[in-house]
N, C-alpha and C positions, 0 to 999 in steps of 0.2 A: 133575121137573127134567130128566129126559133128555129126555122130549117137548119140552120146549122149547129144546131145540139148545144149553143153557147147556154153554159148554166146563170141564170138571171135569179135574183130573187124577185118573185113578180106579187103583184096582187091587182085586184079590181077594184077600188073603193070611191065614192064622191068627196067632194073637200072635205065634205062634214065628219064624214068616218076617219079620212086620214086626219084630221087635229083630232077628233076624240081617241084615236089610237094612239098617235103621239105624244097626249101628255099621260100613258098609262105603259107601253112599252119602247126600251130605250133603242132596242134597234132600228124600230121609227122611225123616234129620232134621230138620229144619228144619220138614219139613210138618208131622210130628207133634208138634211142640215148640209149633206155633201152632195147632192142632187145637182143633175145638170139635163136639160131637152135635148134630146138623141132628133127627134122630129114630132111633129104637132104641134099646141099652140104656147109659144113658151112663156106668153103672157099668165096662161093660165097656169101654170106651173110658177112661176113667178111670187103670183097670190098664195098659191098655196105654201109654198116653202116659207113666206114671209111671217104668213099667219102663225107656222108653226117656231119658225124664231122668236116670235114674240111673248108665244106661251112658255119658250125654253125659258127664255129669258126671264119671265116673272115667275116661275115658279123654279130656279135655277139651286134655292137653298133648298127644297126638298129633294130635287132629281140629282143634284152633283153628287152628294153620300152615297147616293144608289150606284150611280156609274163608275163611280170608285171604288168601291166593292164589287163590282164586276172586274174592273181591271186586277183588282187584287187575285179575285179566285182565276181569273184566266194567267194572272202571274203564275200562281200555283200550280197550274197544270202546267200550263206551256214552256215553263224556267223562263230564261234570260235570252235573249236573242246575241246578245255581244258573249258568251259566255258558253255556248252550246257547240259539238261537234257536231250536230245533225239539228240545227233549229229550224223552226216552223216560220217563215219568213213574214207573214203573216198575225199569227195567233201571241205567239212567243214575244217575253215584252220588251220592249224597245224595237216591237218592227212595224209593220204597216199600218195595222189597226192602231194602234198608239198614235198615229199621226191624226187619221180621224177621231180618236178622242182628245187630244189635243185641240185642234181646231174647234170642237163642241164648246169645249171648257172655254178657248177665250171667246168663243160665241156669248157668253152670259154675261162679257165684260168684269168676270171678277178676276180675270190675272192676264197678262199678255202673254203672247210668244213668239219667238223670234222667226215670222214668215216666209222669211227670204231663203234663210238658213234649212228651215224644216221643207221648203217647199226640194230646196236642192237635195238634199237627203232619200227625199221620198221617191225624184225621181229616178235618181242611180238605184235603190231598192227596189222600186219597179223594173229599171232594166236587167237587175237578175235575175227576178223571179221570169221575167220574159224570156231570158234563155234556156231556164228550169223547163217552162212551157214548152219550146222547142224541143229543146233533146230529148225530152222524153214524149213530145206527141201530147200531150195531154196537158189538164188543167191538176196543178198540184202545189203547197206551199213549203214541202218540205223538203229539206234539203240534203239528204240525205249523203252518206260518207260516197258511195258507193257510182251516183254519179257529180261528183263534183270536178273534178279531172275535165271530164267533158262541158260543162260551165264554163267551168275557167277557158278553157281553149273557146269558147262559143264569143266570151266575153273577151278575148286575145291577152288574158291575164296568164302568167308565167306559168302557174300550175295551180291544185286545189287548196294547199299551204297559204298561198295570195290572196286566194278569194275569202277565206274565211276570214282573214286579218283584215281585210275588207268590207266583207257583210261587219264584223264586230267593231270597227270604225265606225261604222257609219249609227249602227244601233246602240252605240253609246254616246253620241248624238244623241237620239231620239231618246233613250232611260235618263240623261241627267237632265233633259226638261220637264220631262213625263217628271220625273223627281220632284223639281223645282215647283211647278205648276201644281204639285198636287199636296206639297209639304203647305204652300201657300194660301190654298185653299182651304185645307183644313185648319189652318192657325185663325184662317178667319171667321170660321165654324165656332170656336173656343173663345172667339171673341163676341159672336154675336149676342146683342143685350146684353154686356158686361160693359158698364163706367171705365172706359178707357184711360188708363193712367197717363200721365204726361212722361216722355220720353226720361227725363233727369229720374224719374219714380223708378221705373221699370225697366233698371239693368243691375243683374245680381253678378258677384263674382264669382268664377270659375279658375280661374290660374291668374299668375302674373301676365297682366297685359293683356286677358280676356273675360270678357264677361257676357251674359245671356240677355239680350235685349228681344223682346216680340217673340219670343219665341225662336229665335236667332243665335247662332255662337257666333260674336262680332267679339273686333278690338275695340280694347277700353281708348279711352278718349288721350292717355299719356305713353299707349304703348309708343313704343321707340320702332318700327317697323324698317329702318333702312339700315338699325344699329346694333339688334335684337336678335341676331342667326339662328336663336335659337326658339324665338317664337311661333313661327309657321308651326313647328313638331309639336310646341307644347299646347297651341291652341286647338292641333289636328284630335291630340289626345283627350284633350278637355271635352271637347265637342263628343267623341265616340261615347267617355266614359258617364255623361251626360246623358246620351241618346235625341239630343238634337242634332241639327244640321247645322252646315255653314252659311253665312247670307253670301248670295252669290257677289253683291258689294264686297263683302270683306275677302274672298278668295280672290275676286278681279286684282286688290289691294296689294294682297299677299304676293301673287305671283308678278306684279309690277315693279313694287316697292325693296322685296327682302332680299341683302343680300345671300350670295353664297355659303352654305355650310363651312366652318375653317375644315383645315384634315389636322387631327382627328377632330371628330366632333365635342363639341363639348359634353359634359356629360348629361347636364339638363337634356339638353336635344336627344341623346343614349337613351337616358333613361325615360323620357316621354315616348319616344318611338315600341321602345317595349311595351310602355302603358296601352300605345295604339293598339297594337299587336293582341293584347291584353283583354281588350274589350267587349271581346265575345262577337256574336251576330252584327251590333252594331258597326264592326271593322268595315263592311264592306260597303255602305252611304257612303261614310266616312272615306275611305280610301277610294272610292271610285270617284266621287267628288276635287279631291286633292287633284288625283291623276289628272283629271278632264281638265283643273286648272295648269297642269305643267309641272307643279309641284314636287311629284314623285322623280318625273325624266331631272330633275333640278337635283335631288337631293340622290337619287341609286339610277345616273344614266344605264346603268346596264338592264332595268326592269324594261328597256325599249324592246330589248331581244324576245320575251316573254308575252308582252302584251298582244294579247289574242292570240297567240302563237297556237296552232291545233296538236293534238295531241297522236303517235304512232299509234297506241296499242287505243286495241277497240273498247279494253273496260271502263277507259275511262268517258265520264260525263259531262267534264268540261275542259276548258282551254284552258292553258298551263298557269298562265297569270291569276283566274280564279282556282285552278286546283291548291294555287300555293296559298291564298287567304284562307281557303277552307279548311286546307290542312291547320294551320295556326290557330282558328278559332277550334279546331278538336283541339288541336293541342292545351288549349286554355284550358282546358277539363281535367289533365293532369298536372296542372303546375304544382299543385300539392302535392304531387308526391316526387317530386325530382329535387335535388338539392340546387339548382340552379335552373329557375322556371325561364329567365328573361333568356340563357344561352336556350330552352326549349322551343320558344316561341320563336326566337330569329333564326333558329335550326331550319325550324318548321318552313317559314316564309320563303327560306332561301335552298329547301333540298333540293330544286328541281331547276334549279337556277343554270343551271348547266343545258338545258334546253333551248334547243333551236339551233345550236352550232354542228358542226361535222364528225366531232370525236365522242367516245361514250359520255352519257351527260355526268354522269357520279366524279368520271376523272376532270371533265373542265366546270363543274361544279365547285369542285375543289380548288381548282384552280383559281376562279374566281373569286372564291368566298377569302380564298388565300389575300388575296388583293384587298378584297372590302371589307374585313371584320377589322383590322388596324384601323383603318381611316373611319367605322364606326367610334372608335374608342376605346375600344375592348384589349384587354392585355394580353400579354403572348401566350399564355397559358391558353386564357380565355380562346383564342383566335386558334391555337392547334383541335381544341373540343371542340369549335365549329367548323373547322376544313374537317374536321373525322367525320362527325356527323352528316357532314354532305357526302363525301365519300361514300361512306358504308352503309347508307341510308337504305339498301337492298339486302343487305347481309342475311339476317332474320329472315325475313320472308322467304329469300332465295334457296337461303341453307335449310329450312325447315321444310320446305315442299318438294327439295330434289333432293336431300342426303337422308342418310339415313339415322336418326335421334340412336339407337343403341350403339352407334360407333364411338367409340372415345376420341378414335380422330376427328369425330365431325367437332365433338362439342371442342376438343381442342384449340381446329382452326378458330371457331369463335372466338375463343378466350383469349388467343393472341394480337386477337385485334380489338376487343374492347378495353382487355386488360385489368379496369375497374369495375367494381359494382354500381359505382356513380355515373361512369359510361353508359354503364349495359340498361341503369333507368331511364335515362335519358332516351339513348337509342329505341328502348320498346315507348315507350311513349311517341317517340315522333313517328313510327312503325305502326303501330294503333291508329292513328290521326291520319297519316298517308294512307293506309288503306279507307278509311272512313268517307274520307275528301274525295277519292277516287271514285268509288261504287260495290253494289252490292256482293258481284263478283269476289274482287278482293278483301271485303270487310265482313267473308262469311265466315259462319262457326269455326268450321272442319277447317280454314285457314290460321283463325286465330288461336283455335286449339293447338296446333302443330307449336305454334309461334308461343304460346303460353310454355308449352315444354319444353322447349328448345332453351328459354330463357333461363328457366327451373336448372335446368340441368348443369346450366353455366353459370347460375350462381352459385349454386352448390362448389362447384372446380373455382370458382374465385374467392369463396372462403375455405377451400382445402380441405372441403368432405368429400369423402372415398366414392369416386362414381363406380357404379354397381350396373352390371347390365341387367335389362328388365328381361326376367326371365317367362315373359308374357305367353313367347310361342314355346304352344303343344310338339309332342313328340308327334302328335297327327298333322299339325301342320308344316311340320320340318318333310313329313311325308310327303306333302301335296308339293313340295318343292322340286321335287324329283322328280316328278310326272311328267311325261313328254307331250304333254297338250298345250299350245302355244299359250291360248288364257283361259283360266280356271275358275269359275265362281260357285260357291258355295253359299248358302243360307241360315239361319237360325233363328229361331225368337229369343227376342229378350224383352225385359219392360219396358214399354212404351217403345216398340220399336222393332229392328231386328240389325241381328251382327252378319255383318257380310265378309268374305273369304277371300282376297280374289289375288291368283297367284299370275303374274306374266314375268315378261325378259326384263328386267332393270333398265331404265335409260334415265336422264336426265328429264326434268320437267312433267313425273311420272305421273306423280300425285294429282297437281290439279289438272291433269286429261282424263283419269278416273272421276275426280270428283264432279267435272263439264260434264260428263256421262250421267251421272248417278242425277244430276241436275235436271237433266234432259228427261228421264225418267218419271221425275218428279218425285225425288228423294232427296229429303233435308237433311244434312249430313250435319251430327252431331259433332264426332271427335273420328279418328284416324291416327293409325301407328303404320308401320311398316320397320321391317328387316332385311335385308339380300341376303342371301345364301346362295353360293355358288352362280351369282349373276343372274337369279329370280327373285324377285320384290314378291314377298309376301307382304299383303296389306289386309289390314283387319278396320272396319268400317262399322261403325256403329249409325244408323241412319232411321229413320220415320218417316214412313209413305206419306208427301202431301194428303193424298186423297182418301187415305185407309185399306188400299187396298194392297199388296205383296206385288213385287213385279215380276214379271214372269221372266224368270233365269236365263233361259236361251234367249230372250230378244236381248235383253243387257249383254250376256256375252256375244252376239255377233255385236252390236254395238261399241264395244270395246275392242274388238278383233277389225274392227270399219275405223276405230280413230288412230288406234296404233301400227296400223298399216298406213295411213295418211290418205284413206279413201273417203275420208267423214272430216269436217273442220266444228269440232262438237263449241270453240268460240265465238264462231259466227252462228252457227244456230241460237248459241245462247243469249247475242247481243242483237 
């Protein structure tokens, strides 16, 4: 084994060293808790493994907080495993290590877990990351965009699209017990040495037909569960808006027992669903729970198309089904200021809803939401602001980073299509939120500067003030337009910072391949204008060196003259 460079985590120690290590660090533990005799005596190995179960075990109320807390900061780092375009198969939670922390946890007999289930799980997750191993020759857990293609075929899966709706099948498994198992245990942490109240004591109400028992969002004892269509949604809501969990009894219940939503819904179930929507960070326990029970595919079958779905563009950070919760819980930060929060939030939930099929996502977006907002309950009014909303959910951004803001035709085209003021807050709010949900890419300064102007501008034209072109460029820079030098950059100080120049050919999508440049540099881009003249985009940049220091002019412009000839992919650098 050593001869062959296999990476082992090894040590030398006698019995005695390994229990005094293990009840003081938990990877130890842990190793030795999942320990098996490769060769020598496995009697003796035996003892020792035993010895140290039995120290986990009595001493299991000091050391479980601890390991919990580790899984929490390795959540932090590593994201979600069902949720990632490029997760760590491994590290990332709900994937491999989560199983051997699992297994630890019902080692101390304070919770069980479903062995059968997790053992199958783990090992289809080992046979990926085993072809991961393969294709690339080597020992790795990450799974990066780049080769997945080659996985999937290794694994005889249809394409990389499969595999990842796959890996995230399977690790949403592993996070709603990892959940389950650890909601559990700390409810019995809050209980210990506390006078246990008797079950009739210790259930408060929360909605019709729901109330908090242990620490639990369970049905009250008269809910009507076969009669009630509209309980599921309102107890989903209660639960989020709480910041408890469901008992996984009462979801088992749920998804047995409750009839189908009527069409349209009624409006309690409406209006709870917005509450869901509503409830900030807590949306996604909540709604990843539901789903795992059926729940969700029950009440919006079309969120099947979405679930794990992977995403084209490289900015984003996660898979379509969590980009749309995240969008929605940003959006919850603007409900005050829109005249219609609940059309904001199901905006939110549902602009990307168009993904996974064959046509542009905005137009069968649309399409869909055409279909589902009726049978939500929503009135016809109601239901054209949200097929709009999905439609034009790129408008803004698209038009603010390839047109050019002093054209009256650009701000125009907008205003024909938002039409209102009530629109157009609407729309920049869920525009703010999408990008937010995405990544840092899309939710940078010099993005949402553009996107702040653009708005300005067209609200101005929807109460009927005289747009005015900004008479910003110099008769020096009208000059520099002229110049037959393909790209032009120029410099200057300003406070805190400095103003950059920079003249090339106009095209489509101009902006942000300047500003991936400027990025790459290590230049944090404050705000951005631009003008065409005569078919040359003059852009004026206001920007502050990361590091402090001026960059040097001729490496930015071949830089620029390397992306705009298509010799440089300044995206993938960046991602």
């Amino acid at each position: 084994i050593w001869d062959l460079g296999i990476k082992l985590d090894h040590s030398v120690r006698t019995p005695t060293q390994v229990r005094n290590m293990a009840t003081e660090d938990l990877a130890v533990v842990l190793g030795w808790l999942d320990a098996r005799t490769i060769v020598g005596n496995k009697e003796f190995e035996k003892q020792i493994s035993t010895a140290v179960l039995q120290d986990w075990r009595a001493f299991a109320d000091r050391r479980l907080p601890e390991l919990h807390e580790m899984v929490l900061e390795r959540k932090e780092k590593f994201g979600e495993l069902a949720q990632l375009i490029e997760p760590d198969l491994k590290e990332s939670y709900g994937g491999l290590r989560d199983i051997t922390v699992l297994r630890a946890v019902a080692a101390t007999w304070k919770a069980d877990i479903p062995k059968v289930v997790l053992d199958q799980v783990h090992e289809k997750l080992l046979d990926i990351r085993d072809a991961l191993h393969t294709v690339l020759d080597k020992s790795t857990d990450k799974l990066i965009r780049q080769e997945q293609p080659l996985v999937a075929e290794k694994l005889g899966l249809q394409d990389a699209d499969q595999l990842i709706r796959q890996v995230s099948s399977l690790s949403r498994i592993i996070a709603h017990h990892s959940d389950v198992i650890w909601y559990r245990v700390k409810s019995a942490e809050k209980k210990s040495g506390l006078l246990k109240k008797s079950r009739s004591e210790n259930r408060s109400p929360l909605a019709d037909g729901v109330v908090l028992q242990d620490d639990y969002v369970v049905l009250a004892r008269d809910a009507k569960t076969t009669e009630d269509t509209s309980l599921g949604m309102r107890l989903a809501a209660a639960a989020a808006q709480s910041g408890y969990l469901i008992s996984p009894h009462t979801l088992e219940r749920l998804a047995n027992e409750l009839p189908s939503l009527s069409t349209p819904w009624p409006i309690d179930a409406r209006d709870s669903f917005v509450s869901l929507l509503g409830s900030g960070r807590q949306l996604i326990p909540i709604w990843e729970s539901i789903d795992f029970a059926g729940l969700i595919s029950n009440w919006i079958p079309l969120w099947d198309r979405v679930r794990g779905c992977p995403q084209s563009s490289q900015v984003h950070s996660f898979t379509v089904d969590r980009h749309l919760l995240e969008t929605a819980i940003h959006a919850n930060k603007f409900t005050r200021d829109v005249a219609r929060p609940d059309l904001l939030l199901v905006g939110s939930l549902f602009h990307d809803i168009g993904k996974g099929g064959l046509k542009d996502h905005s137009d069968e977006g649309a399409e869909i939401i055409r279909d589902l907002a009726p049978k939500m309950g929503f009135e016809k009014q109601d239901c054209l602001i949200l097929e709009r909303l999905v439609q034009h959910h790129l408008l803004l951004p698209e038009t603010a980073t390839t047109r050019d803001l002093e054209d009256p035709l650009t701000i125009k085209s907008v205003v024909d299509k938002v039409q209102t003021e009530d629109f157009l807050e609407l729309l920049h709010a869920l525009t703010i939120a999408d990008a937010l949900a995405t990544g840092p890419i899309a939710s940078s300064d010099w993005r949402q500067s553009l996107i702040g102007e653009l708005v300005a501008k067209v609200g101005k034209e929807l109460r009927g003030e005289r747009f005015e072109k900004d008479p910003h460029l110099s008769t020096e820079k009208q000059e520099l337009a002229k110049r037959s030098e393909d790209v032009i950059v120029e410099a200057s100080e300003i406070d805190q910072g400095l103003s950059l120049t920079i003249v090339v050919d106009d095209r489509t999508g101009l902006l942000g391949l300047i500003a991936g440049v400027l990025s790459v540099h290590r230049l944090l881009v404050r705000s951005a204008r631009t003008e065409t003249i005569n078919k040359r985009a003059v852009t004026t940049w206001k920007v502050t060196p990361e590091f402090g220091d001026a960059p040097d002019l001729s490496q930015l412009q071949e830089s620029l003259r390397l992306v705009l000839n298509g010799q440089f992919d300044v995206f993938e650098k960046l991602t």
